[in-house]
MISE-351661 format. One record per residue (C-alpha): x, y, z; residue number from 1; residue in one letter. Coordinates in nm, 3 decimals, padded with zeros to 5 digits. Example, Ala and Ser with C-alpha at 12.3 -4.5 7.8 and 13.67 -1.06 7.14 Angstrom:
+---------+---------+---------+-----+---------+
|       x |       y |       z | num | residuo |
+---------+---------+---------+-----+---------+
|  01.230 | -00.450 |  00.780 |   1 |       A |
|  01.367 | -00.106 |  00.714 |   2 |       S |
+---------+---------+---------+-----+---------+
//
This chain:
+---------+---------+---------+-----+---------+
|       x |       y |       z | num | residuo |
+---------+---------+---------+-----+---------+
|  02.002 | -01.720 | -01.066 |   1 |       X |
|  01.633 | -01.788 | -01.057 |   2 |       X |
|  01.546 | -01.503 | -00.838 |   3 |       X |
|  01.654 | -01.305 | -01.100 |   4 |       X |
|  01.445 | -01.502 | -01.380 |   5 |       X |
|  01.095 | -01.322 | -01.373 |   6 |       X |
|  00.864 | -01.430 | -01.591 |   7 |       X |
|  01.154 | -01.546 | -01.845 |   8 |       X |
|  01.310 | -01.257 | -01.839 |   9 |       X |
|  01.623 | -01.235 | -01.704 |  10 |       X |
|  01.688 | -00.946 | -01.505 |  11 |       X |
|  02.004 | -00.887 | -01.476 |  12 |       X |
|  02.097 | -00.842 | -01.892 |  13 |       X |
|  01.826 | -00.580 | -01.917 |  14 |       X |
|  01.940 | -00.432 | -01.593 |  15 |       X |
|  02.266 | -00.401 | -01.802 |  16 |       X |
|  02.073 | -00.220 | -02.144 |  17 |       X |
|  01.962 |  00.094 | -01.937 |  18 |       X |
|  01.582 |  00.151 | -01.806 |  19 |       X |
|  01.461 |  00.286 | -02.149 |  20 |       X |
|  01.550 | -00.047 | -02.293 |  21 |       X |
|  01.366 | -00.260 | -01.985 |  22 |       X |
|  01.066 | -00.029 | -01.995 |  23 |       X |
|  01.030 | -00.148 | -02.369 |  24 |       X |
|  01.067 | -00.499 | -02.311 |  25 |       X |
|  00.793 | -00.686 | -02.480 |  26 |       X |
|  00.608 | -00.358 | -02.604 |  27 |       X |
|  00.818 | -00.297 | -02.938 |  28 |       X |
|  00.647 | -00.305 | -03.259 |  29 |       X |
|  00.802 | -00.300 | -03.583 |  30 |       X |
|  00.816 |  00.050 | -03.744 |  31 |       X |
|  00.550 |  00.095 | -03.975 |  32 |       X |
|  00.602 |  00.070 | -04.363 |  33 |       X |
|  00.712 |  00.424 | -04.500 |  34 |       X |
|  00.618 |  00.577 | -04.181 |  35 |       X |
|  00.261 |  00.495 | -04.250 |  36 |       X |
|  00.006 |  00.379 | -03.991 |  37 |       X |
| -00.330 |  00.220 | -03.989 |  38 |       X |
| -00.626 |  00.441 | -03.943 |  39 |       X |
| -00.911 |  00.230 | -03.780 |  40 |       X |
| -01.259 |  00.286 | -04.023 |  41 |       X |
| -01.478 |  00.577 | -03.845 |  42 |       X |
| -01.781 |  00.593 | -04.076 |  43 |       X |
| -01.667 |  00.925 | -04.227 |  44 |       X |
| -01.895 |  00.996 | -04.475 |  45 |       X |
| -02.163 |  00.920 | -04.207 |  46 |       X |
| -02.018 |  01.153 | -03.946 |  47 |       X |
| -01.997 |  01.464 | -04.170 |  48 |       X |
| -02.369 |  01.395 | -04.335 |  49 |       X |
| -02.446 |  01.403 | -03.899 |  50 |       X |
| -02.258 |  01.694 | -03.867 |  51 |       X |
| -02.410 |  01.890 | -04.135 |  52 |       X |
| -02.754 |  01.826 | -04.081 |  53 |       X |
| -02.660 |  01.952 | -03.684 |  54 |       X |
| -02.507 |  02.271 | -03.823 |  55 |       X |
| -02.817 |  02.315 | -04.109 |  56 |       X |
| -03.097 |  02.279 | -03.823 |  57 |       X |
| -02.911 |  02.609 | -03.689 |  58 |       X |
| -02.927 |  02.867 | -03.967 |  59 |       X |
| -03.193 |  03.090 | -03.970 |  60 |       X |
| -03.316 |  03.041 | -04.294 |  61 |       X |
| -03.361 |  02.699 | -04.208 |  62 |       X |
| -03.539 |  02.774 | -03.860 |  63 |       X |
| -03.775 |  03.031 | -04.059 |  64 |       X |
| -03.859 |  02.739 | -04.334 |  65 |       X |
| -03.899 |  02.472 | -04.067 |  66 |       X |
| -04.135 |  02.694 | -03.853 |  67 |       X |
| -04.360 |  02.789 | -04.203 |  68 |       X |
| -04.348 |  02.420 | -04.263 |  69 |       X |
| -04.501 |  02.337 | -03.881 |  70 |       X |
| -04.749 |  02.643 | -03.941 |  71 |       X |
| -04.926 |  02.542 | -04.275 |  72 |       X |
| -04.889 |  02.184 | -04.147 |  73 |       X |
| -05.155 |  02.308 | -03.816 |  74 |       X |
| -05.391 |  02.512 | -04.059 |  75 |       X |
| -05.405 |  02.169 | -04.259 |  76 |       X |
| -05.510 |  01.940 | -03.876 |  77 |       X |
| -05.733 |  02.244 | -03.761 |  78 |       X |
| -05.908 |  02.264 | -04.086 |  79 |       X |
| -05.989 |  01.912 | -04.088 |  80 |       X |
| -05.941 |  01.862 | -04.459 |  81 |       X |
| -05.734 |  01.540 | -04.489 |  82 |       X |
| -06.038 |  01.274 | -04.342 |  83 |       X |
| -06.423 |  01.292 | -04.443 |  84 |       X |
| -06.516 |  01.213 | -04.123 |  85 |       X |
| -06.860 |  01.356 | -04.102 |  86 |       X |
| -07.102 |  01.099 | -04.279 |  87 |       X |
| -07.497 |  01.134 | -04.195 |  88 |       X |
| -07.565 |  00.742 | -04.276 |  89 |       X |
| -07.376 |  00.405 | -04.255 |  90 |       X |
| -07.142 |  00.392 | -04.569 |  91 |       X |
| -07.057 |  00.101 | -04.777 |  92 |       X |
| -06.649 |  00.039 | -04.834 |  93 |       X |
| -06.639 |  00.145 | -05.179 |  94 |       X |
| -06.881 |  00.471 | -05.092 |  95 |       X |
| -06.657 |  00.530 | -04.762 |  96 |       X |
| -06.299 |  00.503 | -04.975 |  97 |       X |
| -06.449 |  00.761 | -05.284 |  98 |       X |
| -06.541 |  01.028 | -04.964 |  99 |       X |
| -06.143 |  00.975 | -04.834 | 100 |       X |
| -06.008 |  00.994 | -05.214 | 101 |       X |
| -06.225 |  01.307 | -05.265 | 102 |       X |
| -06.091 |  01.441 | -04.915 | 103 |       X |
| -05.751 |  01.388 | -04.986 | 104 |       X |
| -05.753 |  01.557 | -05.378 | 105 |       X |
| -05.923 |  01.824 | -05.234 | 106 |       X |
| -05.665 |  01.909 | -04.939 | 107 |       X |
| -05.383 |  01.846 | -05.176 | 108 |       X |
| -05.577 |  02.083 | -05.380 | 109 |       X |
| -05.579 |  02.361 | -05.116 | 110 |       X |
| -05.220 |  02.243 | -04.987 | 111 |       X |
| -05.049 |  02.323 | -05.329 | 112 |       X |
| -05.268 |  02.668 | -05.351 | 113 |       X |
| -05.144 |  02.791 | -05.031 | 114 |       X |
| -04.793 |  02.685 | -05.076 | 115 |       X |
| -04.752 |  02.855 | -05.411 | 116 |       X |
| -04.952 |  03.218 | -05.309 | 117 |       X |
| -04.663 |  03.161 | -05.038 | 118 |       X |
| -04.356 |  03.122 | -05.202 | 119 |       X |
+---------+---------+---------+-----+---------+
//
């Protein structure tokens, strides 16, 4: 009976099998090995070093340290220390880079001062 021939299936013998068994047509897999199935790969490690560094940004020990970091971080811009930037003549490259060296030891200086009267 071709009306009864969709697709190649033939309708009337899985009429006959019930609805569960037509429903399923096509769709059965074969039963995993001891019960077991594949897990695609999610990036685990990834996703709980995301997580925790969500839930750290929370606590308030880390909010207080944060907000002391951001503090000492604007004395260091207002004070100006990091750049010489105040030269009364045209320097030469090797003059200009001994001013930024000396700039830079000396706010590190005052950085490491200030951090350790802190803590």
């Amino acid at each position: 009976n071709p009306e009864a021939d969709i697709h190649g299936l033939d309708l009337s013998t899985l009429a006959c099998r019930g609805p569960i068994s037509f429903a399923l047509q096509g769709i059965r897999k074969a039963a995993p090995r001891n019960g077991l199935s594949q897990i695609p790969f999610h990036g685990f490690a990834e996703a709980f070093a995301n997580f925790c560094f969500a839930t750290l940004r929370v606590r308030p020990e880390v909010v207080l340290a944060l907000q002391a970091i951001q503090s000492v971080c604007q004395q260091v811009v207002a004070q100006e220390l990091v750049f010489a930037v105040d030269f009364e003549r045209p320097l030469r490259l090797d003059e200009f880079r001994q001013f930024q060296r000396s700039a830079t030891n000396s706010a590190a200086l005052q950085i490491k001062q200030v951090w350790t009267a802190a803590l």
